[in-house]
N, C-alpha and C positions, 0 to 999 in steps of 0.2 A: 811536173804534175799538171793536168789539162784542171778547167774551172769544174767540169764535172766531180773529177776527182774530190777537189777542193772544200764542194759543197758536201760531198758525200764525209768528208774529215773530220768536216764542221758537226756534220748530223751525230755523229757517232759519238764525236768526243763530250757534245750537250749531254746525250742521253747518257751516253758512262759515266759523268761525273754526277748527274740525276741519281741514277743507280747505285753509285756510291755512298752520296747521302741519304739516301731513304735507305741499303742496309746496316750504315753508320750508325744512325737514329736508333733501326731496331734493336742493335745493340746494344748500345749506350743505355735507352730508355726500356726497353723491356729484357733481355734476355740476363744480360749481368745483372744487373740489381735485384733480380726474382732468382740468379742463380740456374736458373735456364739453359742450357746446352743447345747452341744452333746446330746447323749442318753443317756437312761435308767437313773440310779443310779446316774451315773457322771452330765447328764444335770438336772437333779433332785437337787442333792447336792449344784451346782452353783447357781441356783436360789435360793434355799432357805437361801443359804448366802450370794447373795444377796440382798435380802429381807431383813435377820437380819443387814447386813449393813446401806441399805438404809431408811428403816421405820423403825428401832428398835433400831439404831445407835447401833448397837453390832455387833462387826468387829469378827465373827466365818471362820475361812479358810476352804472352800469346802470340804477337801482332808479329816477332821477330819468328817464330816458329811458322806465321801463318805466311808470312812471305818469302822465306825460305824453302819450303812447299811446294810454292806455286810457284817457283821460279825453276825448280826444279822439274815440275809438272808441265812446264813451259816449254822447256826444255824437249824433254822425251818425244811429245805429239805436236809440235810446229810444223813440221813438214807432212805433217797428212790431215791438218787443218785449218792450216791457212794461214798465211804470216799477219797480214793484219789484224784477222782476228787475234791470233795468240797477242800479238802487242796492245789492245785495246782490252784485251783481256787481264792482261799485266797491270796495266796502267789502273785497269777498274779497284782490283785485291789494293794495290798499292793506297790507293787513292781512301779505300774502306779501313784501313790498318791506320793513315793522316786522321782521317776524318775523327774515327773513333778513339783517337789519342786526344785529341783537343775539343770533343762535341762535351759539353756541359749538359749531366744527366739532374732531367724532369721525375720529378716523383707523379706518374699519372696516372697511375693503377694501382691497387692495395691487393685486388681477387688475384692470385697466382695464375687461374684457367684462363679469367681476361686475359693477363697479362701473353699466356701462350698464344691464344688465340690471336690478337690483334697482332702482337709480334711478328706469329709466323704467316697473318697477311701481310704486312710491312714490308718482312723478307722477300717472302714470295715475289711479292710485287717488283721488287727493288733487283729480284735475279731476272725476271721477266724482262724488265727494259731494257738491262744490258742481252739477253738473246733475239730478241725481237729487232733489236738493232743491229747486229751483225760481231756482236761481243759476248762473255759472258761474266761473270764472275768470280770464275777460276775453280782452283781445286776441282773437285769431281766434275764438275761441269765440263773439264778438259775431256776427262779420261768418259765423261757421256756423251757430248757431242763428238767424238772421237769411235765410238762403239755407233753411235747414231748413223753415224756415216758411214759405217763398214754393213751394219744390219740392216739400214734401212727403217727403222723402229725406232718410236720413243723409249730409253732406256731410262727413265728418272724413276719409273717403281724399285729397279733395282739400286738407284742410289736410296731409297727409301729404306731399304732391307739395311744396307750399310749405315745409317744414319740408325737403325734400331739396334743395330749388335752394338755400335758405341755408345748410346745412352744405356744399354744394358750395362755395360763396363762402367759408367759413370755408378748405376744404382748400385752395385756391387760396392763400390766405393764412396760414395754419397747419402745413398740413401734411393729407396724406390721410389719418393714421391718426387724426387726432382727427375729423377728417368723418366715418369709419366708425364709430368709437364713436358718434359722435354722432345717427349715424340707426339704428343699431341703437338706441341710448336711445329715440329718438323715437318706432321702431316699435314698442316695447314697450310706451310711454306711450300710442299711439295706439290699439291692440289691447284695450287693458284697456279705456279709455272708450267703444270698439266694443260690447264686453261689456257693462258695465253699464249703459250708457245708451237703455236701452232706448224714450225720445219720437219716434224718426223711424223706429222701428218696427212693422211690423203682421202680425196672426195673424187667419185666417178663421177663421172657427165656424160650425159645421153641427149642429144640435140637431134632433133627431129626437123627437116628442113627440104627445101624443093629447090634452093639455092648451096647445094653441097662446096660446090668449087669457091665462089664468093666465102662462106664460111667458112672454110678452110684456109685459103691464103690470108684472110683476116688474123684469124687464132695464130698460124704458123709465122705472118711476120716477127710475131710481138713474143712468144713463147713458144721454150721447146720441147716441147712433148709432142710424141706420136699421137696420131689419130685414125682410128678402126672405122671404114666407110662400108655402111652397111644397105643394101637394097632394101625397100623395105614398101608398102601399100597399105593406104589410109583404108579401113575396114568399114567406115561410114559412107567417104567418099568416091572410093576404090581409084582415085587418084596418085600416079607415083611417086613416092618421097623417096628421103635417103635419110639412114640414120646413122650420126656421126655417136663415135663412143673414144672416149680418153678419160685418162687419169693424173690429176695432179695432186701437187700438195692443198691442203687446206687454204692455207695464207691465200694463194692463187686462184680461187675460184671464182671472185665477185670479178677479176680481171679476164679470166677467158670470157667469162659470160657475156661480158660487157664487148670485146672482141667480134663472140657469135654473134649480137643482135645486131652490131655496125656490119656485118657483111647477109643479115639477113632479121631485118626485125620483126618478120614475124614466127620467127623458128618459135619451137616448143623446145623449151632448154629443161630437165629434171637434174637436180643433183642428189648423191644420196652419199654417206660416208664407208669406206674404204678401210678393213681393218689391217689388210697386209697385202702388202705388194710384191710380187715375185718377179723374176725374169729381167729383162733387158730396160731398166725402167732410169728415166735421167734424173738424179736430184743434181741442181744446182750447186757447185760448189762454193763455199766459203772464200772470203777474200785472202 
């Protein structure tokens, strides 16, 4: 493994274990003790040991169900998302099932709705670090960035769907007002990873310049995305320009840009946001 490597190992594993504690925390301190149903995997897993608690009098602990899951999850989509991620991925659930076994729960909230709300920013935040860094938190998040990558598209509204048919089964069995906590928690968890998760993202760029070439082999050293080279005449100046057109992901924008003005700094660079993308278009694979 080269020192590149190394540092990149280093990075990943800080933020996974970050990741881990902040949604240890939300657990521990908001979600169980309000009775709260998270997402995915993990709200998945409490109910059905639940369940075997309640109707089946067999006391199974969530944390064995929720690693069991993902291991299995793990399993299925490694080879079409990437080995390191899936093991940093592992490592993250693991790490949140330790954590959450020995974290010493705060009494911090009394309001049930605080309680959803700050929770499912807690969560949120805590799934963000591990995707933003090249990992995720497992369960669904597999079987999303796994669909993300086949479509092209953010698919976390559809884990959202999925996270509401299960607090629906919880109210059935609970009671409605902790299903309603519980998808408000969710949607707040969901919204925040909307937010920062910027990979299934994309923003056009239209760079306006009199140094076409320069601009180009600048962008194309450093990134790989096509670039649409357009004729084009200043309408004030009647001057010839050229206008450069490409698409990337969001994350990547402040980096071409920064590209375009080192091979031309007085281009007029516009960006605008990109709902879908079609055709022959490259996203960067996972590790």
């Amino acid at each position: 493994m080269n020192k590149i490597d190394k540092k990149q190992i280093i990075k990943m594993t800080f933020w996974v274990v970050l990741s881990s504690l902040t949604q240890a925390a939300s657990l521990t301190n908001f979600s169980v003790p309000a009775g709260i149903y998270p997402s995915g995997v993990s709200g998945f897993s409490r109910l059905l040991s639940d369940v075997f608690r309640d109707f089946i009098n067999f006391d199974l602990p969530y944390f064995y169900i929720y690693l069991l899951i993902n291991l299995v999850l793990a399993a299925v989509v490694y080879r079409s998302i990437g080995k390191l991620f899936t093991i940093f991925s592992v490592l993250q659930t693991t790490l949140v099932a330790v954590f959450a076994s020995f974290f010493p729960v705060y009494h911090i909230l009394d309001d049930r709705l605080l309680i959803a709300l700050f929770g499912g920013l807690l969560n949120g935040f805590g799934v963000s670090l591990a995707l933003t860094n090249g990992a995720s938190s497992g369960g669904l998040d597999f079987l999303s960035v796994y669909f993300s990558n086949k479509f092209r598209r953010s698919m976390w509204d559809y884990v959202l769907i999925f996270n509401s048919i299960l607090v629906c089964v919880s109210g059935l069995l609970y009671g409605w007002e902790t299903a309603a906590y519980s998808i408000i928690y969710q949607y707040v968890s969901n919204l925040i990873v909307n937010r920062m998760h910027k990979r299934y993202t994309h923003q056009a760029i239209i760079i306006v310049t009199k140094q076409p070439d320069a601009v180009i082999n600048s962008v194309l050293s450093n990134v790989r995305h096509g670039i649409t080279k357009i004729s084009a005449q200043g309408a004030y100046s009647g001057e010839k320009e050229t206008m450069l057109y490409m698409v990337v992901n969001s994350f990547e924008t402040s980096e071409v840009v920064k590209y375009a003005l080192e091979g031309d700094p007085k281009a007029f660079i516009e960006t605008r946001n990109t709902l879908n993308v079609y055709g022959n278009y490259y996203q960067k694979p996972l590790d």
